[in-house]
Backbone as CSV, one residue per row, in Angstrom:
resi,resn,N_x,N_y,N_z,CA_x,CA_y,CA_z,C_x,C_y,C_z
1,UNK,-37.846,-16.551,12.978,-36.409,-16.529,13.227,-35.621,-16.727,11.941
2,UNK,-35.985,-17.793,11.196,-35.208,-17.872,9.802,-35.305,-16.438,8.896
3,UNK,-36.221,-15.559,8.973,-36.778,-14.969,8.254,-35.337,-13.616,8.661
4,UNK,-35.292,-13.684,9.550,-34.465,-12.656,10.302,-33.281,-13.060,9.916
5,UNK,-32.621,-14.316,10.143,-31.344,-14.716,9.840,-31.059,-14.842,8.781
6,UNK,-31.893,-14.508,7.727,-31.915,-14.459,6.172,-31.624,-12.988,6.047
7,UNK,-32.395,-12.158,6.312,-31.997,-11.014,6.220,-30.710,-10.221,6.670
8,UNK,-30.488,-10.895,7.971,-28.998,-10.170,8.317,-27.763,-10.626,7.664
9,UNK,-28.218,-11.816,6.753,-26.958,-12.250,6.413,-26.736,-11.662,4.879
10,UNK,-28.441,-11.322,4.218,-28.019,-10.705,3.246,-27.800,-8.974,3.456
11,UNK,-28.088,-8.660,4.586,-27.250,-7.555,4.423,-25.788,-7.424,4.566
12,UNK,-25.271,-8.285,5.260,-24.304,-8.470,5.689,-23.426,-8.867,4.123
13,UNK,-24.073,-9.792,3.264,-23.312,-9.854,1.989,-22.989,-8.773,1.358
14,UNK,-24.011,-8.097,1.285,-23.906,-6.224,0.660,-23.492,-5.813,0.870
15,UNK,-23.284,-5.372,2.843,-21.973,-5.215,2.905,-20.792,-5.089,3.057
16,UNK,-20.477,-6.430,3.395,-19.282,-6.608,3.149,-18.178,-6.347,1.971
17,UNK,-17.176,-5.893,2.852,-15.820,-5.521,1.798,-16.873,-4.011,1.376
18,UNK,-16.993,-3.269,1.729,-17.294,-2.025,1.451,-16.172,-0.851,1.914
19,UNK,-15.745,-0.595,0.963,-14.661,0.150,1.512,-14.295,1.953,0.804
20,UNK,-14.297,2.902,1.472,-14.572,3.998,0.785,-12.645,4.370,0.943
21,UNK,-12.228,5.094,-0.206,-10.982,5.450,-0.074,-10.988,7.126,-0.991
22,UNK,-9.814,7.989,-0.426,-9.667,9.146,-0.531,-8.092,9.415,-1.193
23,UNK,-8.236,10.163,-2.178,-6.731,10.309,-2.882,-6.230,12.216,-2.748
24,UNK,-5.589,12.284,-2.124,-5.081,13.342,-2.055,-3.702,13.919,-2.979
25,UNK,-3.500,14.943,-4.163,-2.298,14.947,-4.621,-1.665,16.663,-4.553
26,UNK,-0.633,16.443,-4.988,-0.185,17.736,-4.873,1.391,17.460,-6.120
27,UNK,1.544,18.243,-6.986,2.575,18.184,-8.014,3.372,19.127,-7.763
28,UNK,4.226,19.331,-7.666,5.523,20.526,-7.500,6.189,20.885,-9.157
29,UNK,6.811,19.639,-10.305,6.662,19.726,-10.971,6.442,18.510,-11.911
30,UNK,5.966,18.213,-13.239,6.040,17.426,-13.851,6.660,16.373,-13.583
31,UNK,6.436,15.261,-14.480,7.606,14.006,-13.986,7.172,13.355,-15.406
32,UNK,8.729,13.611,-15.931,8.957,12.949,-16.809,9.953,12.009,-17.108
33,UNK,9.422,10.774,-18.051,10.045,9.397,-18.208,10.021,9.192,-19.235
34,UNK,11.420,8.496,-19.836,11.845,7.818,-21.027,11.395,6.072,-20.604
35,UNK,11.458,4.959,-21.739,11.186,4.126,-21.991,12.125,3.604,-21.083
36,UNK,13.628,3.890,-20.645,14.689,3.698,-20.556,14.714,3.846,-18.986
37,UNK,13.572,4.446,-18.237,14.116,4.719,-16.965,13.603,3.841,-15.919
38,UNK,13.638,3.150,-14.884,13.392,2.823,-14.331,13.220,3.612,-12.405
39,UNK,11.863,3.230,-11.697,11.548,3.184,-10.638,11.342,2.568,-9.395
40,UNK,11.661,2.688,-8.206,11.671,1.820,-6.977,10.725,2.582,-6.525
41,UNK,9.785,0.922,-5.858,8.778,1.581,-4.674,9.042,1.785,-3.369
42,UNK,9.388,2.139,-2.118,10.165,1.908,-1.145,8.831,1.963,0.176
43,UNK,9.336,1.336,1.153,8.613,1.361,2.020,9.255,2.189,3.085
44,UNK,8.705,3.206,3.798,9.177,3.572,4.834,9.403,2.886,6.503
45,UNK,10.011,2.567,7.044,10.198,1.104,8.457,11.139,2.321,9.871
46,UNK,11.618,3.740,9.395,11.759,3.874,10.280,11.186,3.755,11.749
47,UNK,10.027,4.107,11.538,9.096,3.803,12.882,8.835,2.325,13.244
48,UNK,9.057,2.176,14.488,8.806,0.488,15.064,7.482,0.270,15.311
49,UNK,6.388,1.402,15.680,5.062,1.467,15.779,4.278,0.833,14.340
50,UNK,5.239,1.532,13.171,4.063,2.126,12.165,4.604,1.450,10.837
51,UNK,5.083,0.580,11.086,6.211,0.291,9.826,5.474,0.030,8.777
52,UNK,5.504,0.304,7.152,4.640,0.371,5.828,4.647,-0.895,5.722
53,UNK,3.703,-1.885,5.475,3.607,-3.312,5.085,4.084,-3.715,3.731
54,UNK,4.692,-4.758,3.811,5.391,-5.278,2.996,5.059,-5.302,1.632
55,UNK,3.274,-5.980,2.273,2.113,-6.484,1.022,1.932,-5.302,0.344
56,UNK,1.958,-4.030,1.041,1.230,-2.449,0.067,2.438,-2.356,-0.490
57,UNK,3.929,-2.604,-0.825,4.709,-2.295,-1.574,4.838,-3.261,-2.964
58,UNK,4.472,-4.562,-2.608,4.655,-5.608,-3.445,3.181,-4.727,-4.395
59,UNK,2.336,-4.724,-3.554,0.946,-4.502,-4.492,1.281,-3.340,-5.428
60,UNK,1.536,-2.304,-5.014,1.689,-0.890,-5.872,3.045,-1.656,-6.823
61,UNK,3.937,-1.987,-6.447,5.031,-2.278,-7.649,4.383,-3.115,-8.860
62,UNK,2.891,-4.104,-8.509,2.549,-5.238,-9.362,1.531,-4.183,-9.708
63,UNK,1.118,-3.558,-9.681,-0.168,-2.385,-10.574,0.532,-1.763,-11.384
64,UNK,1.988,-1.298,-10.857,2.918,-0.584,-12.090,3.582,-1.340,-12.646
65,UNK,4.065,-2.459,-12.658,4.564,-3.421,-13.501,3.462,-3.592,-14.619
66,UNK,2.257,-3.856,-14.251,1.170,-4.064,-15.360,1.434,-3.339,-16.660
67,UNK,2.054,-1.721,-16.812,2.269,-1.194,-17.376,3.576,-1.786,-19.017
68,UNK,4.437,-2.757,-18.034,4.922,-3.412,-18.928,6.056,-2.469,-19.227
69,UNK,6.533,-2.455,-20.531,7.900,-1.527,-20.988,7.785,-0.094,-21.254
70,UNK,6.543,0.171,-20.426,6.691,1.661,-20.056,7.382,2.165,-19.125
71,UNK,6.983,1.437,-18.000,7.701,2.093,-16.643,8.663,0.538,-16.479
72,UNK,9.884,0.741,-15.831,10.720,-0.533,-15.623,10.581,-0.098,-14.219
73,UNK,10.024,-1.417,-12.896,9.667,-1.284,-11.575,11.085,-2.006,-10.883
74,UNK,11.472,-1.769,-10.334,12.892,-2.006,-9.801,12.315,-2.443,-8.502
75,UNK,12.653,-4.315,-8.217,11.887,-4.550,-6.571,12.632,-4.598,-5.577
76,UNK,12.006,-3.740,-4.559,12.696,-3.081,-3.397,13.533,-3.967,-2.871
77,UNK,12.881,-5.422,-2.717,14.028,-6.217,-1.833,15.743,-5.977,-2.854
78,UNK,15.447,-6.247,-3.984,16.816,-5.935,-4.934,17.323,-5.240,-4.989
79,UNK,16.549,-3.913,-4.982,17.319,-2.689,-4.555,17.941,-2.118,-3.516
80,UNK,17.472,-2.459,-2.141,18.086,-2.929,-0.291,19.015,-3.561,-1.115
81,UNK,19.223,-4.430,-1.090,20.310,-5.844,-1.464,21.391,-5.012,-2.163
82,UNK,21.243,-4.168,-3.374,22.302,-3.453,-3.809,23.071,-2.558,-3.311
83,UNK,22.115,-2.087,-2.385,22.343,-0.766,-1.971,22.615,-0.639,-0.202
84,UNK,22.862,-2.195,0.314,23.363,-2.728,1.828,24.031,-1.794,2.000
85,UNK,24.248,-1.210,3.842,23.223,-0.617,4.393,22.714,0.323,3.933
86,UNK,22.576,1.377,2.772,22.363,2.580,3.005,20.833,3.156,3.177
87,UNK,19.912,2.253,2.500,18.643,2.401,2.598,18.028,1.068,3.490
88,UNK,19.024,0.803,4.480,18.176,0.214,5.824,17.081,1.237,6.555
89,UNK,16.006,0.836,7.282,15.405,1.825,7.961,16.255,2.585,8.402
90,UNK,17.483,2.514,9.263,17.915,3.240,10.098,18.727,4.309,9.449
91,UNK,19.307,4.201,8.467,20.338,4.985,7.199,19.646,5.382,6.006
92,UNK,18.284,5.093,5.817,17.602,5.710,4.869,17.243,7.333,4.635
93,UNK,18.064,7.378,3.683,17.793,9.222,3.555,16.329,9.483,3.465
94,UNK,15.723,10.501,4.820,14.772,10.669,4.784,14.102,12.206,4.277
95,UNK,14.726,12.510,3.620,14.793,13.618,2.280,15.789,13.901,1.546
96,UNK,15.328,14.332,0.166,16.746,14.410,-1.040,17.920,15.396,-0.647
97,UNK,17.529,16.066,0.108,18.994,16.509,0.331,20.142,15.773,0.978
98,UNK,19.080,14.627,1.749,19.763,13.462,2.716,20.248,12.684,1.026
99,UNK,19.497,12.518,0.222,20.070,11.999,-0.802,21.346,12.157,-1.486
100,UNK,21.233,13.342,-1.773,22.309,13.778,-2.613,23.683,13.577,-1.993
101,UNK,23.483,13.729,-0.440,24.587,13.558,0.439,24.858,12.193,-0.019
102,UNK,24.044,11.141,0.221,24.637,9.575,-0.194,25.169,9.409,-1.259
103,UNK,24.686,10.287,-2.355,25.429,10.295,-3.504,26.892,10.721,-4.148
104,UNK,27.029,11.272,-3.085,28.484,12.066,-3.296,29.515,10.474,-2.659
105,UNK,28.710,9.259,-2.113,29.461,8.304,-2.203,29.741,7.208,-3.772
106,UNK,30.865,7.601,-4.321,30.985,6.554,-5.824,29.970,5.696,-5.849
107,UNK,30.140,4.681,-4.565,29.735,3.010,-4.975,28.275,3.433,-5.361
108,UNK,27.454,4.381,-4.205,25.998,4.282,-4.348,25.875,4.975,-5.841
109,UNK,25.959,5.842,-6.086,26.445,6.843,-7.143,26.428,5.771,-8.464
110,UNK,27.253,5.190,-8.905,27.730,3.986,-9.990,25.923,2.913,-9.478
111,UNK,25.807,2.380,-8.464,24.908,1.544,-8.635,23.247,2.132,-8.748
112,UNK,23.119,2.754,-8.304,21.798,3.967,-8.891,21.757,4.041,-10.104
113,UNK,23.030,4.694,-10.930,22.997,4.944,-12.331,22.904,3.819,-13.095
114,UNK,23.706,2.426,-12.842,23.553,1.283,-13.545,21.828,0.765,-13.557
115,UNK,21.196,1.112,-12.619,19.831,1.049,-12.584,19.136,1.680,-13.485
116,UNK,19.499,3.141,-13.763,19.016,3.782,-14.501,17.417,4.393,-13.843
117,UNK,18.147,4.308,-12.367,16.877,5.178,-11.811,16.738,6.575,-11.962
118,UNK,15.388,6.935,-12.095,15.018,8.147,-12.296,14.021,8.872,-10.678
119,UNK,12.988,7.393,-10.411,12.591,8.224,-9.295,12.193,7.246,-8.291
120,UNK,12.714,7.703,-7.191,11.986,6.897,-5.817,10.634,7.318,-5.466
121,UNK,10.046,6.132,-5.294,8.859,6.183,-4.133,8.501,5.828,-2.997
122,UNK,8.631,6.531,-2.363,8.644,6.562,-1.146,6.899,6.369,-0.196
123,UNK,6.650,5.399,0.268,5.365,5.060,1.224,5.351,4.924,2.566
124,UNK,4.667,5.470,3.253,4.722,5.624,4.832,3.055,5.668,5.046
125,UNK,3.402,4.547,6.309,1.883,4.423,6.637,1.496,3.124,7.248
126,UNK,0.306,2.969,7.668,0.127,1.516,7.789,-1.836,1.906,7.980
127,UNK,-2.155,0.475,8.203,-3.610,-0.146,8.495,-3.637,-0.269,9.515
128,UNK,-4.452,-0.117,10.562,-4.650,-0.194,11.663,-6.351,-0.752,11.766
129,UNK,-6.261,-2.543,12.862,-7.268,-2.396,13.026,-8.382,-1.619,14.219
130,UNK,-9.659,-1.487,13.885,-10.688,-0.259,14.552,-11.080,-1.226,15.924
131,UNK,-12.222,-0.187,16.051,-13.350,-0.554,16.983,-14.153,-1.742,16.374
132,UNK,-14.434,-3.255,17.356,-15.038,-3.826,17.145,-15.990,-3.955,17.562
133,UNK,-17.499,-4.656,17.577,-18.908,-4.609,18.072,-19.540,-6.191,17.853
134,UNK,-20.285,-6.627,18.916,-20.655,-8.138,18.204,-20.018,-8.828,19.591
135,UNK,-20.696,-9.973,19.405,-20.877,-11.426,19.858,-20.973,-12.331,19.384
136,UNK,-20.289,-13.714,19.980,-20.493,-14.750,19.000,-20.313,-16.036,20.126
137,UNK,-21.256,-17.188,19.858,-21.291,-18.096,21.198,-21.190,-19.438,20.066
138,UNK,-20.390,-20.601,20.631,-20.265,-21.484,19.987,-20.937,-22.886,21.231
139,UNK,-21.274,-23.814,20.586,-21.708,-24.663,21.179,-21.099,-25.534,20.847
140,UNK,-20.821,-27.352,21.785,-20.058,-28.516,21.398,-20.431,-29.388,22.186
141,UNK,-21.466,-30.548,21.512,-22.271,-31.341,22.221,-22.329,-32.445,21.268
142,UNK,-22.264,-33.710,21.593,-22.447,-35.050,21.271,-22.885,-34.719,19.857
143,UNK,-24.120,-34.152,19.443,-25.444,-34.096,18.687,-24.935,-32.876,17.378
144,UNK,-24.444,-31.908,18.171,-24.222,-30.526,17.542,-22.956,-29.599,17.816
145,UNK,-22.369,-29.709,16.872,-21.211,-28.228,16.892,-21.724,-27.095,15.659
146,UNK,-21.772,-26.076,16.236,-21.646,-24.663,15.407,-21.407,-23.641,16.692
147,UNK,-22.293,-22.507,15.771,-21.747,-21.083,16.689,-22.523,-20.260,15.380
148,UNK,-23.394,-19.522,16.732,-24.456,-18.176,16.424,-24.125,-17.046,17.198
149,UNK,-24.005,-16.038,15.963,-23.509,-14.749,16.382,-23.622,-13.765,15.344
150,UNK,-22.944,-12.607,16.087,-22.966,-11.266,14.792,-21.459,-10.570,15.431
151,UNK,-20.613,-10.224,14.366,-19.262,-9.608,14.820,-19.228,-8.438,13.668
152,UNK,-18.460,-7.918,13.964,-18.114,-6.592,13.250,-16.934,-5.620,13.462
153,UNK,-15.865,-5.389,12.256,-14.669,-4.438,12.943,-14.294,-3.140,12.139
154,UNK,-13.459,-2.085,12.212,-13.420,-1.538,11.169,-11.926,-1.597,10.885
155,UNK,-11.645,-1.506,9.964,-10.159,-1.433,9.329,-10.060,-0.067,8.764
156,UNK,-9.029,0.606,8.972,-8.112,2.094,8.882,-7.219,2.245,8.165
157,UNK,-7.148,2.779,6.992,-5.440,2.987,6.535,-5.567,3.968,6.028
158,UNK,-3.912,4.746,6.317,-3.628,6.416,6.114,-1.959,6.076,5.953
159,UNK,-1.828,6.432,4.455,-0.491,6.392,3.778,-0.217,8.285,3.216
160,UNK,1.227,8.461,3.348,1.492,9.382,2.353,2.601,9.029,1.720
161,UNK,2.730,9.945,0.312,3.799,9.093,-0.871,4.254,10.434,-1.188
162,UNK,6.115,9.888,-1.446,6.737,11.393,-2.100,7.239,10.709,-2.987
163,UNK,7.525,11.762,-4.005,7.961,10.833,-5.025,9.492,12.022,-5.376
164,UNK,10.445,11.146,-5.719,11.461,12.176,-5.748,12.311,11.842,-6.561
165,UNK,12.694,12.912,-8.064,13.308,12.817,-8.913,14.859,12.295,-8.249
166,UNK,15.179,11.491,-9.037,17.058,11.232,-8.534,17.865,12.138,-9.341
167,UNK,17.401,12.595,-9.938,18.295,13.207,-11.184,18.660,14.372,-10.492
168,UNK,17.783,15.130,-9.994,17.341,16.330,-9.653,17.870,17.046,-7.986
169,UNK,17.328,15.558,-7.066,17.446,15.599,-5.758,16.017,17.052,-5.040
170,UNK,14.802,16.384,-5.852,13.603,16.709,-5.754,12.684,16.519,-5.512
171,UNK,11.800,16.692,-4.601,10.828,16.179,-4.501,9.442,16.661,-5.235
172,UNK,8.934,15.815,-6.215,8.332,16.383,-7.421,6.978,16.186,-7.336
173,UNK,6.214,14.770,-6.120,4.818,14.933,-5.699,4.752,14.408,-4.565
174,UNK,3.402,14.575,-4.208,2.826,13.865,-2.720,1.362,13.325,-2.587
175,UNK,1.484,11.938,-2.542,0.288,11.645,-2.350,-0.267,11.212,-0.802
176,UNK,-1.592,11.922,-0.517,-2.068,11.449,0.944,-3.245,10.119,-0.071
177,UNK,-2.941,9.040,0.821,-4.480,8.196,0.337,-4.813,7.497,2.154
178,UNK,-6.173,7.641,2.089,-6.921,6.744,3.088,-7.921,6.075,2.699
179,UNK,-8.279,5.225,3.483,-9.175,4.036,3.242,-9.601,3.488,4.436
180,UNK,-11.257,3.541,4.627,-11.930,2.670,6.130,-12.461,1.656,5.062
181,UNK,-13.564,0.700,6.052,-13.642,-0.517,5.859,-14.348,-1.222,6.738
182,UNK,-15.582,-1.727,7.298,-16.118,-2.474,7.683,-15.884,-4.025,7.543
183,UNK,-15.648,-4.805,8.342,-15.562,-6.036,8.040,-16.659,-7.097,8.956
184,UNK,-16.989,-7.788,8.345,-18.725,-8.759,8.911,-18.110,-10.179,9.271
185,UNK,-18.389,-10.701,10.344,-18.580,-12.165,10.776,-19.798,-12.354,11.055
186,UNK,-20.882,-12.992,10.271,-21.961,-13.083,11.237,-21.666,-14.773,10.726
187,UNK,-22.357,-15.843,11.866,-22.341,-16.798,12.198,-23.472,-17.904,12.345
188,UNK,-23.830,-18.611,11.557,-24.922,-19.394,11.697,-24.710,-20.891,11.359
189,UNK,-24.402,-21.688,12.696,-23.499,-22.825,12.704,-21.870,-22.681,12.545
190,UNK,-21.873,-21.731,11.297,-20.514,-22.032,11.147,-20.304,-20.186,10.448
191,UNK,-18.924,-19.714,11.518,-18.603,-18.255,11.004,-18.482,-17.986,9.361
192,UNK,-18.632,-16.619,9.129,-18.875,-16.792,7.379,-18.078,-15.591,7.476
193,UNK,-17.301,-14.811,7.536,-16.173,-13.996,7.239,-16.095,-12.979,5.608
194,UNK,-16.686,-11.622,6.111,-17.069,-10.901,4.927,-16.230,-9.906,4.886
195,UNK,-14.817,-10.032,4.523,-13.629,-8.496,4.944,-13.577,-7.684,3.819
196,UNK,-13.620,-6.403,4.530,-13.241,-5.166,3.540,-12.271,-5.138,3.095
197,UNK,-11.731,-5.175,1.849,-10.279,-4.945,1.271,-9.810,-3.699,1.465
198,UNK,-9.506,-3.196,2.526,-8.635,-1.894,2.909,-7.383,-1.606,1.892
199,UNK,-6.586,-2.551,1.824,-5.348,-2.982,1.889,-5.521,-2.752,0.356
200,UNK,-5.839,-3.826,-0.197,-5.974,-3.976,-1.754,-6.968,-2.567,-2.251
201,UNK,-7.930,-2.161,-1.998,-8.608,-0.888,-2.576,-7.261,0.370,-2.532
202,UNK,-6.487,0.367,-1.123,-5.592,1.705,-1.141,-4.610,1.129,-1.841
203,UNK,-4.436,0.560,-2.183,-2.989,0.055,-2.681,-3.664,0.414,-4.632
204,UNK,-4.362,-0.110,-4.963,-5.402,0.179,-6.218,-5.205,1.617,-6.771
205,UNK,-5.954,2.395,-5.073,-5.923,4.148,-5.775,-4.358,4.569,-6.048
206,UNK,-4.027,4.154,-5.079,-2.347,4.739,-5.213,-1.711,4.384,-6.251
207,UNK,-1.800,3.050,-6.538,-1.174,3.038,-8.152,-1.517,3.468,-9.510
208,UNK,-3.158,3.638,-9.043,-3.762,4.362,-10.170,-3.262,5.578,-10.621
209,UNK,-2.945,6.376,-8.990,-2.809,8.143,-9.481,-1.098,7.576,-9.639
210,UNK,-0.280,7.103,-9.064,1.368,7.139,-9.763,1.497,6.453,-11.262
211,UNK,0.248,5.554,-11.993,0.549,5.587,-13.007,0.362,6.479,-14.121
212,UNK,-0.542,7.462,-13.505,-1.368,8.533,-14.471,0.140,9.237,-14.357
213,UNK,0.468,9.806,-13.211,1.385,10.954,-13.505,2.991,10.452,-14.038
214,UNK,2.791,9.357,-14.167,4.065,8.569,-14.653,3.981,8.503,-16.353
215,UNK,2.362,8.373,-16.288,2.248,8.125,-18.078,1.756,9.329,-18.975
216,UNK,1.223,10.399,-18.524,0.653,11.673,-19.121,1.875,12.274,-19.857
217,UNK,2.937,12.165,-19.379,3.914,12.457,-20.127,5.313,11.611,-20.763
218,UNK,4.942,10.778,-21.075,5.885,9.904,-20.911,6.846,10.172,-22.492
219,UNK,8.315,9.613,-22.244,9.044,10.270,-23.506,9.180,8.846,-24.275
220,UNK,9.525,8.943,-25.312,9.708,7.581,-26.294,11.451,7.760,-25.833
């Protein structure tokens, strides 16, 4: 019996947090940036089902911040805040032509430019958890508390990203990214919790490919 419960748990270390992810792109045209310009990551919330998590916006803005005084990351809550209501879920231009329309208002117009934004990013999507499998029985007696078992779930995420010149009122790329994920509880006395980073791996690729196409051309 030990011999067995040794083994499932080291498979179970292996693998856990195994997570395979997929980057899909498509360029319409170039995207080019001065030292001088700055970008917002935005989350998409129209949908009440599906709304983009908070954490995948903070994460992609802190992978492009890394970049430092290349790219200037403009954070979304600050930018909502400036820009009350117009990019609430419900009033958020949900394409640049919806843009340009907001722009023909001064105030937004003047506070965009004082930003010195060049391009929105736009994220839609969420994680969804899967199908789970497994059992797990706990015991609680004078002598002994634990809990022996095996659990198992999968975690899902399917985002797409536009990215859209302000200057322009363009939409200049699109990224599809997904990401599954196995996640392990197996249990011997006490649950041991082995999760796939869904979340953090897609959030990773996605900033990877918006910093490449942010920096391949970048202007002094």
């Amino acid at each position: 019996m030990n011999k067995i419960v040794l083994t499932l748990l080291l498979g179970c270390l292996i693998l856990g947090g195994c997570t395979t992810t997929t980057i899909n792109e498509y360029r319409q045209t170039p995207i080019q940036l001065s030292d001088q310009d700055s970008v917002v990551i935005l989350g998409r919330r129209q949908s009440g089902q599906h709304e983009t998590e908070p954490f995948l916006i903070d994460c992609i803005a802190k992978e492009l911040d890394a970049l430092g005084k290349d790219v200037q990351i403009i954070d979304e809550i600050d930018f909502l805040n400036r820009l009350y209501p117009w990019f609430e879920p419900r009033t958020a231009p949900l394409s640049p032509e919806r843009l340009r329309m907001l722009m023909d208002n001064p105030r937004i117009a003047d506070a965009i430019k004082a930003m010195n934004l060049h391009y929105m990013v736009w994220v839609e999507g969420s994680t969804v958890r899967g199908d789970s499998t497994g059992a797990m029985s706990c015991t609680i007696s004078p002598t002994f508390v634990g809990c022996f078992g095996f659990g198992s779930w999968e975690d899902d995420a399917s985002y797409e990203i536009a990215i859209w010149d302000v200057t322009t009122f363009n939409s200049v790329a699109w990224l599809s990214a997904s990401a599954s994920g196995t996640s392990y509880m197996p249990a011997i006395v006490a649950p041991i919790p082995l999760i796939a980073r869904v979340k953090s791996k897609v959030c990773e690729s996605i900033a990877d490919q918006i910093i490449l196409m942010f920096t391949e051309n970048l202007a002094g």
